[in-house]
C-alpha beads as a LAMMPS data file, in Angstrom:
LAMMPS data file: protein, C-alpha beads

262 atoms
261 bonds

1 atom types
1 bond types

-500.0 500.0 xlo xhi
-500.0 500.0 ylo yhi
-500.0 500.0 zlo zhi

Masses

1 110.0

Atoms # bond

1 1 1 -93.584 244.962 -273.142
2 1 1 -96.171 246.836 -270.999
3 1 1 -99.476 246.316 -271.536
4 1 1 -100.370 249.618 -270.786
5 1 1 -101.431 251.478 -273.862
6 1 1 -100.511 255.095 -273.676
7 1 1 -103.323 256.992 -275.921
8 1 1 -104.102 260.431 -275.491
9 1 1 -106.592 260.256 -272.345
10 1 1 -103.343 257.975 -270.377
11 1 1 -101.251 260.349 -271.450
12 1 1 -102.792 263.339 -270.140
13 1 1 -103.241 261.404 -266.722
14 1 1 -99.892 260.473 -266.473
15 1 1 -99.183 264.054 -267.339
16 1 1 -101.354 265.217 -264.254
17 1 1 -99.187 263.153 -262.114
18 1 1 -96.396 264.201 -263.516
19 1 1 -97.034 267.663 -262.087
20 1 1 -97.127 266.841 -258.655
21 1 1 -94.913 267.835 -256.140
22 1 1 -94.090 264.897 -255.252
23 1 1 -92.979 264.462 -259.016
24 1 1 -91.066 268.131 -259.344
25 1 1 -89.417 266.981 -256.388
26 1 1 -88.193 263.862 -258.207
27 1 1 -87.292 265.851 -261.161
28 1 1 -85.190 268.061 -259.229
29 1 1 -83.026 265.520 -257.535
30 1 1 -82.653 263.739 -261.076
31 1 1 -81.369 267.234 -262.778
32 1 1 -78.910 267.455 -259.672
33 1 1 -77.093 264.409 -259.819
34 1 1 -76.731 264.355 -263.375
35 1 1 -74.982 268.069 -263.074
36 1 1 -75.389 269.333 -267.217
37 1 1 -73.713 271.926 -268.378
38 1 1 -74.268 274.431 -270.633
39 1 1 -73.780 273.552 -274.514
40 1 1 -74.480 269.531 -273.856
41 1 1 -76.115 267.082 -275.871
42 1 1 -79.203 264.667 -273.714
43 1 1 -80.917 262.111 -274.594
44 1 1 -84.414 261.599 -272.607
45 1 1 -85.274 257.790 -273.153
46 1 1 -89.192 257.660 -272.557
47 1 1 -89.583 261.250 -272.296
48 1 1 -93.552 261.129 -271.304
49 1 1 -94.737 264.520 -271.552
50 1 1 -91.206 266.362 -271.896
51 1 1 -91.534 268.293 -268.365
52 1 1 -87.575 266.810 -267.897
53 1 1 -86.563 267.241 -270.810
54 1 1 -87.922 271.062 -270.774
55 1 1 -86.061 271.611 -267.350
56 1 1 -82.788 269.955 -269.287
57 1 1 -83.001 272.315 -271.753
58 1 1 -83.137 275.499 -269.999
59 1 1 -79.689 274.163 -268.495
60 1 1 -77.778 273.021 -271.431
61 1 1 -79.323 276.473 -273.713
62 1 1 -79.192 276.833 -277.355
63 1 1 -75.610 275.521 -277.606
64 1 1 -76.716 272.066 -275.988
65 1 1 -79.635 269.675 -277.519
66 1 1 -81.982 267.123 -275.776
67 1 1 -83.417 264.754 -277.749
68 1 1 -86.323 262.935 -276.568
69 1 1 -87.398 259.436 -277.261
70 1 1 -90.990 258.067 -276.310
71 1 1 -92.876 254.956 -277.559
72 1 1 -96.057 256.493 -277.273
73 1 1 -97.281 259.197 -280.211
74 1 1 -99.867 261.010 -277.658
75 1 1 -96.322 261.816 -275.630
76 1 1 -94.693 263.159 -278.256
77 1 1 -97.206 265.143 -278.851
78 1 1 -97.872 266.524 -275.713
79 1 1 -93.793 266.885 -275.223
80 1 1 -93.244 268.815 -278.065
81 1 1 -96.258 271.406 -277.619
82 1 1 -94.447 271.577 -274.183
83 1 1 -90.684 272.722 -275.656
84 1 1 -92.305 274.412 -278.856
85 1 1 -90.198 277.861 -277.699
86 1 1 -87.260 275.712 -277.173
87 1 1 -85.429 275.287 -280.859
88 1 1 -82.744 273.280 -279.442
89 1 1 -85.371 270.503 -278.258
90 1 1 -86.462 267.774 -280.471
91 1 1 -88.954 264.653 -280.176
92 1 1 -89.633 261.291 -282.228
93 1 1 -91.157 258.117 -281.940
94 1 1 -88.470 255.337 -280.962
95 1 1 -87.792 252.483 -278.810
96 1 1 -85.688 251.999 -276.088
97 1 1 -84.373 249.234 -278.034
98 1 1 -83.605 251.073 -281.174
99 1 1 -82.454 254.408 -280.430
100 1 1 -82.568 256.415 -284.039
101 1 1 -78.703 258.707 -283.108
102 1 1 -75.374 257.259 -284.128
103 1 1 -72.601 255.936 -281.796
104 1 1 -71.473 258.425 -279.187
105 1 1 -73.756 261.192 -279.719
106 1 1 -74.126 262.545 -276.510
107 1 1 -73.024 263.676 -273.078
108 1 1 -75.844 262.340 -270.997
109 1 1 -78.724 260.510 -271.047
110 1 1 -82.026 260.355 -268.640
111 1 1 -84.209 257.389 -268.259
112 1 1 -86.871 257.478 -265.946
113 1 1 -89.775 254.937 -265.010
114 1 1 -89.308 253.446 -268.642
115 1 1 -86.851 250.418 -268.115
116 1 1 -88.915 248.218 -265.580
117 1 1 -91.232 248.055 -269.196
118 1 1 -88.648 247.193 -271.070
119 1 1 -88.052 242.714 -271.463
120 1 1 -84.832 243.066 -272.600
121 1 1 -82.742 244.974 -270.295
122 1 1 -79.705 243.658 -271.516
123 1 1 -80.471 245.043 -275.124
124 1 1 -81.812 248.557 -273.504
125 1 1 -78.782 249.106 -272.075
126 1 1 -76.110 248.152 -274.677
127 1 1 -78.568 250.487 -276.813
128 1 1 -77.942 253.297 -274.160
129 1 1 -74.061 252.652 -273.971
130 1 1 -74.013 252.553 -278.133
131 1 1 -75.196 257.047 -277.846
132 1 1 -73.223 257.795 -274.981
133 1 1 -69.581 259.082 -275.519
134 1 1 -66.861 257.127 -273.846
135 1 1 -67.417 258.771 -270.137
136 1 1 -70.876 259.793 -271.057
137 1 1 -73.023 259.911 -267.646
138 1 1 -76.485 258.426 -267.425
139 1 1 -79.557 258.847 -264.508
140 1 1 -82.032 255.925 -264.572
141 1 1 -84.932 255.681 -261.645
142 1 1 -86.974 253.464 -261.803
143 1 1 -89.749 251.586 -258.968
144 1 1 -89.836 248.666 -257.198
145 1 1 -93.421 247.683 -256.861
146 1 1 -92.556 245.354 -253.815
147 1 1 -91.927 248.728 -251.825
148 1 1 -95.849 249.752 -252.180
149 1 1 -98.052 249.944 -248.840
150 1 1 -101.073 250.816 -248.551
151 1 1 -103.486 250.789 -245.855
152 1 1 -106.827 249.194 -246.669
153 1 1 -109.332 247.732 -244.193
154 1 1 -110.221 244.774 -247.413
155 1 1 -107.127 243.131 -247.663
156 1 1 -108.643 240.401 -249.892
157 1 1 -109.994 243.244 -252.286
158 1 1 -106.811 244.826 -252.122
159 1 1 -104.635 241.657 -253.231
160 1 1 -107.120 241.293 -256.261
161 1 1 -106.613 244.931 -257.085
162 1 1 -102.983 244.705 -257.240
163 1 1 -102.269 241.309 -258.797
164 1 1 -104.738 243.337 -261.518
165 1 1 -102.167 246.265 -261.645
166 1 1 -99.244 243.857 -261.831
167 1 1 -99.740 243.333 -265.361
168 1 1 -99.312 246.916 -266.366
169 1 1 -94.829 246.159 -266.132
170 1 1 -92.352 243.735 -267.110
171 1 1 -90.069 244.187 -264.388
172 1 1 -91.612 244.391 -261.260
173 1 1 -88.247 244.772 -259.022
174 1 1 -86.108 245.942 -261.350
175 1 1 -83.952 248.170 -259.078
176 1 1 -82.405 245.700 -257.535
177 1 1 -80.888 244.322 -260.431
178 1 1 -80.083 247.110 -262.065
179 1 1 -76.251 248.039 -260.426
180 1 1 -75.606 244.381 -261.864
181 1 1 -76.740 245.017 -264.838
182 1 1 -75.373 248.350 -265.478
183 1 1 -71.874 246.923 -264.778
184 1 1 -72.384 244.059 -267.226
185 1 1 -73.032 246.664 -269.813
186 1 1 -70.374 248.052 -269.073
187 1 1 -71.101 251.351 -267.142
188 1 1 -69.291 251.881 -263.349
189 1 1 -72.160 253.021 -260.950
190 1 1 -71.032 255.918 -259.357
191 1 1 -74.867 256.950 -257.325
192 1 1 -77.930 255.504 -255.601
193 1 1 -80.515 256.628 -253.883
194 1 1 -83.985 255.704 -253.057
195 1 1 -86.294 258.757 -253.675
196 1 1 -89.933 257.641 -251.452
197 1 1 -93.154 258.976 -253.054
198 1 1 -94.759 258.892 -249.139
199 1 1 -98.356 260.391 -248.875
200 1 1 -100.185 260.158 -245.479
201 1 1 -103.035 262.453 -246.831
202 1 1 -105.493 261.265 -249.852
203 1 1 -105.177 265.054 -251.564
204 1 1 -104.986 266.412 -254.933
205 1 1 -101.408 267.017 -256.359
206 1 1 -99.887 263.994 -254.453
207 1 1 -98.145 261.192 -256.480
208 1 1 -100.337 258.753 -254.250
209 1 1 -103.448 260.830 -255.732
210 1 1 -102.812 260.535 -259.160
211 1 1 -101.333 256.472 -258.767
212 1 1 -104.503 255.342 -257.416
213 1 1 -106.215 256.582 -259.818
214 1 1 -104.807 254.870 -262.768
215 1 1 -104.722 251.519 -260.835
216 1 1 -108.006 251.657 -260.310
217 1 1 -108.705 252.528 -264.312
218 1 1 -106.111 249.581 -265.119
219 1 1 -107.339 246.908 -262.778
220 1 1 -111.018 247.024 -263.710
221 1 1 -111.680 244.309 -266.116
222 1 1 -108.252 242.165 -265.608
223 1 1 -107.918 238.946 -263.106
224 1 1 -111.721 238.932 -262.134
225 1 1 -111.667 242.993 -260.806
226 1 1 -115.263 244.218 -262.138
227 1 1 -115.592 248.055 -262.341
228 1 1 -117.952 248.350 -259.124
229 1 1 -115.059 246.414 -257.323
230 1 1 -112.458 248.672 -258.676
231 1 1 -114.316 251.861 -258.016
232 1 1 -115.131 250.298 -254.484
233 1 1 -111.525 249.736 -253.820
234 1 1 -110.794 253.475 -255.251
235 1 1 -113.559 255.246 -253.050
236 1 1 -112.179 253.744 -249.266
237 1 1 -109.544 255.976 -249.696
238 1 1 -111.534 258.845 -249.042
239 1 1 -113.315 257.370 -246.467
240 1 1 -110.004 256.229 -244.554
241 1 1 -109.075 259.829 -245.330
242 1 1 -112.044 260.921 -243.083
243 1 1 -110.775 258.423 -240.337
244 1 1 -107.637 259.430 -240.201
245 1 1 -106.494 256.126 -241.465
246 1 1 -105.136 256.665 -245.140
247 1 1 -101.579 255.730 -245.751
248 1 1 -99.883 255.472 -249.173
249 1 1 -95.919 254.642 -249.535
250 1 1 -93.686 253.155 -252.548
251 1 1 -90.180 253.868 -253.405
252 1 1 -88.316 255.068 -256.451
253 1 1 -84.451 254.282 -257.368
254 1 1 -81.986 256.338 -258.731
255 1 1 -79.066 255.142 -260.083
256 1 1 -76.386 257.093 -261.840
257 1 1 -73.381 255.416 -263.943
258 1 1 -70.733 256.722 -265.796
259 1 1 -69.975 254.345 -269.589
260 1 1 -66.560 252.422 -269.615
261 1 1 -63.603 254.309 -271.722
262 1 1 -63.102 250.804 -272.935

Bonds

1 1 1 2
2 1 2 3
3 1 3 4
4 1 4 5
5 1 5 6
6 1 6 7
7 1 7 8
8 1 8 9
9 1 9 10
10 1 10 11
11 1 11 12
12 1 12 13
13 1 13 14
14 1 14 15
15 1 15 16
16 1 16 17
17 1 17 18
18 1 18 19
19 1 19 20
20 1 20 21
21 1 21 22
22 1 22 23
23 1 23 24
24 1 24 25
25 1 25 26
26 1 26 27
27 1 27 28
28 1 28 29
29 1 29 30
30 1 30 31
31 1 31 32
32 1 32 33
33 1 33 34
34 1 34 35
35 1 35 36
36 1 36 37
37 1 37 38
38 1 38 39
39 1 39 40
40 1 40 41
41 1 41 42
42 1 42 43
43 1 43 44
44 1 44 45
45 1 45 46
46 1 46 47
47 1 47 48
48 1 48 49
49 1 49 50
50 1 50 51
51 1 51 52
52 1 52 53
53 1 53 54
54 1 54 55
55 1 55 56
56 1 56 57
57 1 57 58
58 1 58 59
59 1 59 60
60 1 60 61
61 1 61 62
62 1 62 63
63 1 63 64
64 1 64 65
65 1 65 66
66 1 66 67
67 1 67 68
68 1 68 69
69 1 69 70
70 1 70 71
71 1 71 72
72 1 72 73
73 1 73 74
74 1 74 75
75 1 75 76
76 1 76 77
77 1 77 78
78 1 78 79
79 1 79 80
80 1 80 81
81 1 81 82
82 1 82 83
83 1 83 84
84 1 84 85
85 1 85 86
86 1 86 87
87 1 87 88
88 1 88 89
89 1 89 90
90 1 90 91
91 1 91 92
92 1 92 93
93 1 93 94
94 1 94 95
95 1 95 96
96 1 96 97
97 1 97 98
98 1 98 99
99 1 99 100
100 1 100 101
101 1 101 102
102 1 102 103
103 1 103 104
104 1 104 105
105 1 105 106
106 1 106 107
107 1 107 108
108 1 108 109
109 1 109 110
110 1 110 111
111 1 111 112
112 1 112 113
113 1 113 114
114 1 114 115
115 1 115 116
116 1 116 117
117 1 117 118
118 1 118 119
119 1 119 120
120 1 120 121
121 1 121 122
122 1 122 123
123 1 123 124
124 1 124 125
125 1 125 126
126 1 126 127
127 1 127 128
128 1 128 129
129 1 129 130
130 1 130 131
131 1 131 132
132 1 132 133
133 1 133 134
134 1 134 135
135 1 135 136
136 1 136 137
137 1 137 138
138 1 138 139
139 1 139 140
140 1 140 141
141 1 141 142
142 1 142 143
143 1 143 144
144 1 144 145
145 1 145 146
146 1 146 147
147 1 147 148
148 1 148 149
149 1 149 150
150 1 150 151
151 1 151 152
152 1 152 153
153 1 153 154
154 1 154 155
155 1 155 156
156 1 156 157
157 1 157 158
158 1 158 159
159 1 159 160
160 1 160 161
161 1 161 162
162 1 162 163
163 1 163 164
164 1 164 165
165 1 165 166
166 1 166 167
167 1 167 168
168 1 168 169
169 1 169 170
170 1 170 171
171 1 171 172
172 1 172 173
173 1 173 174
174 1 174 175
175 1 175 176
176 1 176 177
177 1 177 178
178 1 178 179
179 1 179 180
180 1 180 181
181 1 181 182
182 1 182 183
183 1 183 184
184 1 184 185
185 1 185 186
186 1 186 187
187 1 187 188
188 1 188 189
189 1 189 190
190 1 190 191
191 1 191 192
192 1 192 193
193 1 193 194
194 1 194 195
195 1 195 196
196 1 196 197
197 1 197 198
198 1 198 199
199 1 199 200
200 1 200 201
201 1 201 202
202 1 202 203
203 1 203 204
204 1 204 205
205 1 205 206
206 1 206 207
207 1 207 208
208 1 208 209
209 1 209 210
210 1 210 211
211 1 211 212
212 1 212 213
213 1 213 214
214 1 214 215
215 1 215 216
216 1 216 217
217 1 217 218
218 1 218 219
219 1 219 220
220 1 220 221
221 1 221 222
222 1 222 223
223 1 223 224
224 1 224 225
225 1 225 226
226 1 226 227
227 1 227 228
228 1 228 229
229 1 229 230
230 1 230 231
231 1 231 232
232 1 232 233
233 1 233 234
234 1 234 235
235 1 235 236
236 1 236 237
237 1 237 238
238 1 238 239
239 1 239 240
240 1 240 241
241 1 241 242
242 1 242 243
243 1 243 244
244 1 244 245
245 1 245 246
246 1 246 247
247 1 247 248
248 1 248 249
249 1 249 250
250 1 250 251
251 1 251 252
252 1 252 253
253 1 253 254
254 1 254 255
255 1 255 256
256 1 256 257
257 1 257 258
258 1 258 259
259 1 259 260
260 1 260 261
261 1 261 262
């Protein structure tokens, strides 16, 4: 599992990046291609701070459900204050592993940036197939980390930084295993699409922003990275901002798969 530990101050940051445009962008396209209707059951696996699921909701109504899943108390928490208007909207602690609904209990599920923490994908998966009815639909994104560029004028300091961050995920590339995988489980992949999280400006409310950020808070202390160097590494952004020289890219997958009759 990740070794990130998602108490109530990571929760609130990955909250504030979850409110970027770059991020309501992301949400959009992931309500789109999963096309809900109105009176359907969803489960959100890893539901963070419940800004999907509380976009689901408003689409399915009082007639539907979403159920959301997250690891992490603090999200639960933060989720449920979120959707407290919404009565058809519940959260619990669970694990991707052990989802807490019976066989074929809903329409659709959601997954997003939660599987490339997961170790055993295999498992997650036969867990996700297990709640879906037979042609249930399902929308997983998730990041490949190899896709991340950054400009920096320190490339040592930067390849310390990083190898730092690495630790935060199990799966590093796991997009481009997942079709395989999804087929194995039994699912028929029906979309992709890469969704970039591109930022050529070091501003507030930009995914690239709020990223940084927590890198910087996650690599100090881990793989040699003292907190000067970290906060070093953190403040050339603004300074290549002032040049003209910052430059921040990674890419996002979406994948959307339909479960097996059989």
């Amino acid at each position: 599992m990740s070794t990130f530990k998602f108490d109530e101050e990571l929760s609130k940051k990955i909250e504030a990046v979850y409110l970027t445009s770059d991020v309501v962008a992301q949400r959009r396209e992931v309500l789109d291609v999963l096309e809900l209707k109105a009176g359907e059951r969803v489960v959100d696996i890893g539901t963070g701070p419940g800004l999907l699921a509380c976009e689901m909701a408003a689409v399915v109504g009082p007639k539907g459900r979403i159920c959301g899943v997250d690891a992490s108390g603090a999200m639960v928490a933060i989720a449920s204050r979120r959707c407290s208007e919404q009565s058809w909207v519940e959260f619990q602690m669970a694990d991707a592993l052990q989802l807490p609904y019976p066989d074929a209990s809903f329409d659709a599920a959601v997954s997003t940036q939660v599987y490339e923490f997961v170790s055993d994908i295999p498992g997650a998966l036969a867990e996700l197939r297990r709640v879906l009815r037979p042609g249930g639909r399902v929308a997983i994104l998730d990041t490949d980390y190899g896709s991340l560029v950054i400009h920096t004028e320190d490339a040592p300091r930067m390849a310390r930084v990083l190898a730092a961050w690495d630790e935060h995920f199990v799966h590093a590339h796991l997009p481009r295993i997942l079709s395989s995988e999804l087929r194995k489980a039994g699912f028929s992949v029906r979309h992709r699409a890469a969704i970039p999280m591109f930022n050529p400006e070091f501003q507030d409310n930009t995914y690239g922003k709020g990223m940084l950020t927590m890198v910087a808070s996650f690599a100090a202390g881990r793989k040699g990275v003292t907190q000067n160097e970290a906060e070093a590494w953190f403040a050339e952004f603004a300074t290549l901002q002032a040049e003209g020289k910052f430059f921040f890219s990674i890419n996002r997958y979406l994948f959307v798969a339909e479960k097996d009759a059989a």
